[in-house]
DRENDO-1510 file (C-alpha; in Angstrom, 1 decimal, always signed):
<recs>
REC; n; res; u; v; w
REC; 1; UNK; -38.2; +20.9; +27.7 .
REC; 2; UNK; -38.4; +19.9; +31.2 .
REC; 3; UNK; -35.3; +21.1; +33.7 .
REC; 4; UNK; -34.4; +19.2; +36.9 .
REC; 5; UNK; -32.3; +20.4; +40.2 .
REC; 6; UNK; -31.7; +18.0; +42.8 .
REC; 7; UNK; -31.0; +19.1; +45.9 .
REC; 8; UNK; -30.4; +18.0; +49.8 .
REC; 9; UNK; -27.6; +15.5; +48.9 .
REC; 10; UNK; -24.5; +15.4; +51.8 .
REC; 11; UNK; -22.8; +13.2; +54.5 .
REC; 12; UNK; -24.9; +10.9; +56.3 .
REC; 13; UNK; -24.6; +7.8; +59.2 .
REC; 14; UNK; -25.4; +4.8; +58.9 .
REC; 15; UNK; -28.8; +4.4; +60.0 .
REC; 16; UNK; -29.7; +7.2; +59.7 .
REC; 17; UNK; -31.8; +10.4; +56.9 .
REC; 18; UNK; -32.2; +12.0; +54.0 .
REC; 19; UNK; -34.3; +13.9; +52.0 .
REC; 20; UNK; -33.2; +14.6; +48.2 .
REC; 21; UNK; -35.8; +17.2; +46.3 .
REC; 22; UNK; -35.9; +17.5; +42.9 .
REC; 23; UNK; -37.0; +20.8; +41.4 .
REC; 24; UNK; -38.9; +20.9; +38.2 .
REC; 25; UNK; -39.5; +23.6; +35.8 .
REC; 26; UNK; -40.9; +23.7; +31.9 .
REC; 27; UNK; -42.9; +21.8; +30.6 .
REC; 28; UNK; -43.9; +20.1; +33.9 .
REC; 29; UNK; -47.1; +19.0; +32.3 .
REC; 30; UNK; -45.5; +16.0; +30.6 .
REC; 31; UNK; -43.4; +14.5; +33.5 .
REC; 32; UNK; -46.0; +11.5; +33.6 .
REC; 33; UNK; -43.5; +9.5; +35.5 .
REC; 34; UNK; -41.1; +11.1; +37.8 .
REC; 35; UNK; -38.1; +8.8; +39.1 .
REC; 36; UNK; -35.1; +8.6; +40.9 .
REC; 37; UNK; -31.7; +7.2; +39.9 .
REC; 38; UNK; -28.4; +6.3; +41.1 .
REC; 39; UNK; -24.8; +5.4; +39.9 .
REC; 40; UNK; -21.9; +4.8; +41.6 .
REC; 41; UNK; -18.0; +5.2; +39.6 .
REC; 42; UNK; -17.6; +2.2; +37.5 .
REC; 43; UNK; -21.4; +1.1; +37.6 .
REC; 44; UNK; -24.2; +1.5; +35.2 .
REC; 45; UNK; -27.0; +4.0; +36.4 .
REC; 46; UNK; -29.6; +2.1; +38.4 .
REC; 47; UNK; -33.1; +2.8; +38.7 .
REC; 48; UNK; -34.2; +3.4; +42.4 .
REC; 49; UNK; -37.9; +4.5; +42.1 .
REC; 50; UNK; -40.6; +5.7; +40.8 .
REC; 51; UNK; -43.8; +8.2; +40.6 .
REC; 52; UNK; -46.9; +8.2; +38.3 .
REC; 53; UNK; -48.6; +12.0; +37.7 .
REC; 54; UNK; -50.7; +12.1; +40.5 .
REC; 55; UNK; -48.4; +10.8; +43.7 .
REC; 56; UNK; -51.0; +7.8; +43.5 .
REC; 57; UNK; -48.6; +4.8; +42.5 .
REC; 58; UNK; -45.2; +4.1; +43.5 .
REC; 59; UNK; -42.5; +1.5; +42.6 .
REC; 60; UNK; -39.3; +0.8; +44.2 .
REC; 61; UNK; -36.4; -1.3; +43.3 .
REC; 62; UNK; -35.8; -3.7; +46.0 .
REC; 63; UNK; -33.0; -3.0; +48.1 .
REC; 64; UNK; -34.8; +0.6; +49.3 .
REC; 65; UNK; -38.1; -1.3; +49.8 .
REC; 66; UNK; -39.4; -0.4; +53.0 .
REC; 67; UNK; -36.4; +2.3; +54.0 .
REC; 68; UNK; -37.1; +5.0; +50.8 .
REC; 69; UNK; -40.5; +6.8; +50.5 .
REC; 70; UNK; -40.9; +8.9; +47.0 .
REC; 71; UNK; -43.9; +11.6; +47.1 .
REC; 72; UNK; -44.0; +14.8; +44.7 .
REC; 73; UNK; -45.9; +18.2; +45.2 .
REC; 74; UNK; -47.0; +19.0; +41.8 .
REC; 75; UNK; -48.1; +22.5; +43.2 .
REC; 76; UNK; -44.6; +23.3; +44.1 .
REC; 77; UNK; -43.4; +21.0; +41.0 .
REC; 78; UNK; -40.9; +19.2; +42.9 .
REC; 79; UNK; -40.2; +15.8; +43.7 .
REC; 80; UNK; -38.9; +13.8; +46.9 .
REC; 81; UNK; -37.0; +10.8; +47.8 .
REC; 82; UNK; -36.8; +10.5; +52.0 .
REC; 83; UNK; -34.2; +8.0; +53.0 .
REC; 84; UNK; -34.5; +6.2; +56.1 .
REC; 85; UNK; -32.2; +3.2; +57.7 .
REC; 86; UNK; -29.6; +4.1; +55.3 .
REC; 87; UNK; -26.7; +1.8; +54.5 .
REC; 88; UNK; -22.7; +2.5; +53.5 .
REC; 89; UNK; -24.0; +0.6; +50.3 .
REC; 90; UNK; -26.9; +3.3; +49.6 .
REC; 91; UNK; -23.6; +5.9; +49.0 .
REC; 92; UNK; -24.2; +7.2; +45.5 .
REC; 93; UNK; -24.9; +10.3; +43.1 .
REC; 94; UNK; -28.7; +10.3; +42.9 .
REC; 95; UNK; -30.2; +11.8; +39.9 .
REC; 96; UNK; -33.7; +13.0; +38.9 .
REC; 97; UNK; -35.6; +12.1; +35.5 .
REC; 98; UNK; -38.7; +12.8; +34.2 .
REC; 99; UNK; -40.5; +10.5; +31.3 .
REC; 100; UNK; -43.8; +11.2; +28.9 .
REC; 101; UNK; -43.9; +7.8; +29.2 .
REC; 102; UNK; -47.1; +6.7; +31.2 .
REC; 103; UNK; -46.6; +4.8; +34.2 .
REC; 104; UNK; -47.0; +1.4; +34.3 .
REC; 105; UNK; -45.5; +0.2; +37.6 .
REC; 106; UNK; -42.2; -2.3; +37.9 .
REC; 107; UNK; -38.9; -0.9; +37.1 .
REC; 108; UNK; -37.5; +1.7; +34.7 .
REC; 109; UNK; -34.1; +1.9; +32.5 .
REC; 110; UNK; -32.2; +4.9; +31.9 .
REC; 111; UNK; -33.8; +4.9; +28.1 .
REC; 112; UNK; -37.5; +5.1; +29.3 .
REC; 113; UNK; -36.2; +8.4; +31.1 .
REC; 114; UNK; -36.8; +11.8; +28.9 .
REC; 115; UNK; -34.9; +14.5; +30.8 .
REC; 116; UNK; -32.3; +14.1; +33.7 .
REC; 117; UNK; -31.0; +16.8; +36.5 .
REC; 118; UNK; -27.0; +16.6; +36.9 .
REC; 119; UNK; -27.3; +14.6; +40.3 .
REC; 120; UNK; -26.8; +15.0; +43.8 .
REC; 121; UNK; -24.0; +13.3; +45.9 .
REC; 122; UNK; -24.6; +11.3; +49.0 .
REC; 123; UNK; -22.5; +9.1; +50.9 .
REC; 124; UNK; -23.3; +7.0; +54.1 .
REC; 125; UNK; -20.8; +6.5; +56.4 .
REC; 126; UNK; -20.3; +3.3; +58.4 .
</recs>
């Protein structure tokens, strides 16, 4: 079993940062793909992106192309999502998830996703 925390959720402009972590602890060994995930009330959860074992490939979904950086620290078995530029529309509960899965690149449903932290809240204000 793998066990996720997220953390560093909060109230945040427009335009402006954040960095979520996500704590892992278990069996970290077979988090082959780390990811990030989001879900507003009333939506289905939405993949956001992506991290293959090493921190050496990345995927994004679109819309946080070029404002959301993932990275993970296998040492300290946690992973990262820094938001930059963010938007009233990026306001969300952000989850963690781990998968055995190997990483193939693209995007990723909530079913490819093995073990999930209970989310952090952030909301962007305008």
């Amino acid at each position: 079993q793998v066990q996720l925390v997220e953390s560093g959720g909060g109230l945040v402009q427009a335009g402006g940062s954040l960095r979520l972590s996500c704590a892992a602890s278990g069996r970290t060994f077979s988090t082959n793909i780390m990811a990030w995930f989001r879900q507003t009330p009333g939506k289905e959860r939405e993949f956001v992106a992506a991290i293959n074992l090493s921190g050496s490939s990345t995927t994004y979904t679109d819309s946080v192309k070029g404002r959301f950086t993932i990275s993970r620290d296998n040492a300290q078995n946690t992973m990262y999502l820094q938001m930059n530029s963010v938007k009233p529309e990026d306001t969300a509960v952000y989850y963690c998830a781990a998968s055995n899965r190997y990483f193939t690149g693209g995007s990723y449903r909530v079913g490819d996703m093995n073990y999930w932290g209970k989310g952090t809240l952030v909301t962007v204000s305008s």
